[in-house]
C-alpha positions in Angstrom: 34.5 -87.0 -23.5 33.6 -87.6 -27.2 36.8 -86.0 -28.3 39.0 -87.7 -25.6 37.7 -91.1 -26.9 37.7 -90.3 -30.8 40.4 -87.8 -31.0 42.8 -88.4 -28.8 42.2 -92.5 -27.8 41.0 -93.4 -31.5 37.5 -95.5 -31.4 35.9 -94.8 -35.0 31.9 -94.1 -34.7 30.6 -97.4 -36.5 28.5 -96.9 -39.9 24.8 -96.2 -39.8 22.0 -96.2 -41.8 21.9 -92.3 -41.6 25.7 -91.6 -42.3 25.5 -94.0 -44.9 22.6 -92.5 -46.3 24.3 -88.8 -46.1 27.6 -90.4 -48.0 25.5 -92.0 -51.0 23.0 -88.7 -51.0 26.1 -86.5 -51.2 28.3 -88.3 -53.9 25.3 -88.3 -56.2 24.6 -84.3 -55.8 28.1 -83.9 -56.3 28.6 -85.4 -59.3 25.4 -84.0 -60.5 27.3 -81.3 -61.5 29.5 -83.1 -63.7 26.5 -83.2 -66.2 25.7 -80.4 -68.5 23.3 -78.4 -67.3 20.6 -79.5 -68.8 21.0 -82.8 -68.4 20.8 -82.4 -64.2 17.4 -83.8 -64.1 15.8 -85.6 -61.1 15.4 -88.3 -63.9 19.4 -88.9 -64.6 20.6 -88.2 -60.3 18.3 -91.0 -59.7 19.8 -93.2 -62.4 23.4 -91.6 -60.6 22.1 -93.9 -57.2 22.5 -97.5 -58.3 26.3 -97.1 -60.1 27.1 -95.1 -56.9 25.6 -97.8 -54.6 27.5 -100.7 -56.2 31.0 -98.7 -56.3 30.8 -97.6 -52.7 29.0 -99.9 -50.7 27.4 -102.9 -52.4 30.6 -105.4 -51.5 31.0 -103.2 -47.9 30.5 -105.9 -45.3 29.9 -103.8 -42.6 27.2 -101.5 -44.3 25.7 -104.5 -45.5 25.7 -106.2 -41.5 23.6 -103.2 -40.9 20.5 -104.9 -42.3 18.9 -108.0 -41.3 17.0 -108.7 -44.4 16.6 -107.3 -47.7 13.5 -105.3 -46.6 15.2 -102.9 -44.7 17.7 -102.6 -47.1 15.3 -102.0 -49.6 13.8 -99.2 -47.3 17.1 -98.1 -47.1 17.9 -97.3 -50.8 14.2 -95.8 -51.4 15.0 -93.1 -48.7 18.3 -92.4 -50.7 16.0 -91.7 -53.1 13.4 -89.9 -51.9 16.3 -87.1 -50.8 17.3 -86.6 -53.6 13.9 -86.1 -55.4 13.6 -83.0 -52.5 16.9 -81.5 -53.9 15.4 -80.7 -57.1 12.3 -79.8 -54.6 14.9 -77.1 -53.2 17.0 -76.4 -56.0 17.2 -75.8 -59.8 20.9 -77.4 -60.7 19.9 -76.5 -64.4 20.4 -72.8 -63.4 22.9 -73.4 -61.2 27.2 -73.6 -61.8 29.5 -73.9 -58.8 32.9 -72.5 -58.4 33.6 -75.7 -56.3 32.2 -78.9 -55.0 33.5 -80.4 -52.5 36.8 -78.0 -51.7 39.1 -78.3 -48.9 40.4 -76.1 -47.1 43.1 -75.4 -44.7 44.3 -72.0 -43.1 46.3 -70.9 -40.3 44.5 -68.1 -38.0 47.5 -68.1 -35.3 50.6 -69.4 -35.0 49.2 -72.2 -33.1 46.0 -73.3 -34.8 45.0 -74.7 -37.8 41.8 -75.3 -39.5 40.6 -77.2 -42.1 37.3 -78.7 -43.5 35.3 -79.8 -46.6 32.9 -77.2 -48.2 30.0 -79.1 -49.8 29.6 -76.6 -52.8 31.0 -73.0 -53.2 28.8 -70.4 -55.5 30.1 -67.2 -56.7 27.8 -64.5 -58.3 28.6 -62.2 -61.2 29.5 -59.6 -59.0 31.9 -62.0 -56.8 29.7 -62.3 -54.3 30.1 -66.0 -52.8 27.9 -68.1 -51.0 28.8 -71.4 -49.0 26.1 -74.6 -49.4 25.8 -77.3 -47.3 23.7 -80.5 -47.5 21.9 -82.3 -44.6 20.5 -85.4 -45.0 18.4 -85.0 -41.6 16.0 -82.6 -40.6 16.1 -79.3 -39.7 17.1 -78.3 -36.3 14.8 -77.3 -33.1 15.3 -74.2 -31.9 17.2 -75.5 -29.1 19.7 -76.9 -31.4 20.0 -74.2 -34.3 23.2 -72.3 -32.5 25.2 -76.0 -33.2 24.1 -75.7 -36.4 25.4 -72.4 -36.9 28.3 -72.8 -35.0 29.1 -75.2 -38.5 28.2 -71.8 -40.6 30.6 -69.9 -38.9 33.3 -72.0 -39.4 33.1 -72.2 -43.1 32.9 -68.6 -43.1 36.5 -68.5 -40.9 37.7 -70.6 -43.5 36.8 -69.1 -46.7 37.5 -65.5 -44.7 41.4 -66.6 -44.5 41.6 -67.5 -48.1 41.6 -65.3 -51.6 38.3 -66.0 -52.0 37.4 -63.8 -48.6 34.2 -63.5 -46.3 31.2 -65.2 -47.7 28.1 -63.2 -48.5 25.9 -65.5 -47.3 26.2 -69.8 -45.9 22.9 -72.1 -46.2 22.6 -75.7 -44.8 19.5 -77.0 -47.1 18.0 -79.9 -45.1 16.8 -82.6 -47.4 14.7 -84.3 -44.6 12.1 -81.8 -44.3 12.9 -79.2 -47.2 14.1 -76.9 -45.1 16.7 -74.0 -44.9 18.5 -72.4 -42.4 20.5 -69.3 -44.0 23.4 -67.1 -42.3 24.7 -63.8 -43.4 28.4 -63.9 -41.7 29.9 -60.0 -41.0 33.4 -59.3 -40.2 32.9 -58.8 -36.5 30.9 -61.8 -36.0 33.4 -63.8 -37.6 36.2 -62.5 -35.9 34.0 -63.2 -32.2 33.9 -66.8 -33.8 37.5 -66.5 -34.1 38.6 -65.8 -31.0 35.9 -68.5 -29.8 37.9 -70.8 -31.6 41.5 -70.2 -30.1 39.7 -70.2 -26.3 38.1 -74.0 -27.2 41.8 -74.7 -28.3 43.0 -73.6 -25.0 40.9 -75.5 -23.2 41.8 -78.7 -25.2 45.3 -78.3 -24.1 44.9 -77.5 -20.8 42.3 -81.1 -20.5 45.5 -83.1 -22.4 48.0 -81.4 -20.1 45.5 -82.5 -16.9 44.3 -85.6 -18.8 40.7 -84.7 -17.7 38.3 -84.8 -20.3 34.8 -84.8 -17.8 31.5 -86.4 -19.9 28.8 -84.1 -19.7 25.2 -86.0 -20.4 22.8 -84.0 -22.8 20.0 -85.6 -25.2 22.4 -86.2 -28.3 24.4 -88.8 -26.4 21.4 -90.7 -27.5 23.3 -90.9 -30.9 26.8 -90.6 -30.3 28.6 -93.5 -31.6 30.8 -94.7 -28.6 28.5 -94.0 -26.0 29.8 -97.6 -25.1 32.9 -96.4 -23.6 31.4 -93.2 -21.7 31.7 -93.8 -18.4 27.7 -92.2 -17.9 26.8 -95.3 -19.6 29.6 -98.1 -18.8 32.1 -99.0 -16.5 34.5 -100.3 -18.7 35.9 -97.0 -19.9 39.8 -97.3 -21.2 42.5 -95.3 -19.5 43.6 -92.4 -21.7 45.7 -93.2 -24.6 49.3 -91.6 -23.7 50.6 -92.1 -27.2 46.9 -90.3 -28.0 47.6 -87.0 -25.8 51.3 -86.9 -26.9 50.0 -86.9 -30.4 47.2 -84.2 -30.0 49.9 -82.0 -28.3 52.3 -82.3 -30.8 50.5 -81.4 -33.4 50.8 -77.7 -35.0 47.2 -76.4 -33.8 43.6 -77.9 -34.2 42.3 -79.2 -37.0 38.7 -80.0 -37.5 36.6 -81.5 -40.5 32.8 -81.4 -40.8 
């Protein structure tokens, strides 16, 4: 139901103070990097926060409707920066030199489907060996929710597979929340399962547009999906299904997704 209503009939997932977070957090370890190496202190990212703050979001009225007073707002920014004081926690960018920050990436796997995404930071080692980083401005997963989380790992690793840069060695979400890391070592045939995953969700997509059925199914993150308010487990007001939506989605060469 959650991609009938974004997907295909268009309702954006307001701003909150977690995404928002995530988006300042990431820009500054991005451009990090842009620094000499030994200028990536803890010292000069946290200087990176306020010019960040002001070009993306200070004038952003409906980031700024998110808090009631100045307090929270205040609370807000400090949590900005106390993630990024548990990057350099983590990680030592002195030592460190991606190939790429923030690279997209698109690739065909069939005739039929198309992938694409953004790749937080690509590392390759002397030998050529790559490895795939990802930052998470939450927590680490329970064990309960860990195969969602590597369901993420093994897309990346379909992606980079299909380009010239080939199967990653190894894919890492670092979770700035609680200084965690969960770490995947992709091989070929578990890649290649994931594929074929892939192309059977892609099925089913079509057949739902075809049938215009898209059933909800409750489970504890509806608790934080963003237009829960047009569920119909949680409101009787839900909108008919967007025609021009469906023709759209099955028009379109394959399916895309960016995390």
């Amino acid at each position: 139901m959650k991609f009938r209503l974004t997907q295909v009939d268009g309702f954006k997932e307001p701003p909150s103070p977690a995404t928002t977070r995530g988006t300042l957090v990431h820009a500054v370890l991005e451009d990090l990097f842009d620094l000499p190496a030994q200028q990536r202190t803890a010292e000069n990212a946290n200087e990176m926060i306020g010019p960040l703050y002001e070009k993306t979001m200070a004038q952003d009225e409906e980031f700024l409707a998110m808090f009631t007073d100045d307090v929270l707002l205040d609370k807000w920014k400090e949590e900005v920066r106390a993630l990024v004081r548990q990057y350099f926690a983590m990680e030592n960018p002195t030592r460190l030199e991606p190939y790429a920050r923030e690279r997209f990436v698109r690739v065909e796997i069939t005739d039929q489907i198309a992938l694409h995404g953004f790749i937080d930071r690509i590392d390759k080692a002397p030998n050529g060996a790559i490895r795939i980083v990802d930052y998470k401005t939450g927590k680490s997963p329970q064990k309960r929710f860990v195969e969602d989380m590597l369901f993420q790992m093994r897309f990346y690793s379909l992606l980079l597979r299909n380009t010239e840069l080939g199967l990653p060695a190894r894919t890492q979400l670092v979770f700035l929340g609680d200084g965690r890391t969960l770490t995947m070592d992709p091989t070929s045939e578990s890649i290649e399962a994931f594929e074929h995953q892939l192309v059977s969700i892609w099925q089913d997509i079509e057949t739902a547009a075809h049938q215009k059925l898209f059933p909800p199914k409750k489970q504890v993150l509806c608790n934080w999906c963003g237009v829960q308010k047009f569920c119909p487990l949680y409101s009787s007001d839900t909108p008919e299904v967007s025609e021009e939506g469906l023709t759209r989605l099955l028009e379109i060469k394959g399916a895309t997704r960016t995390i």
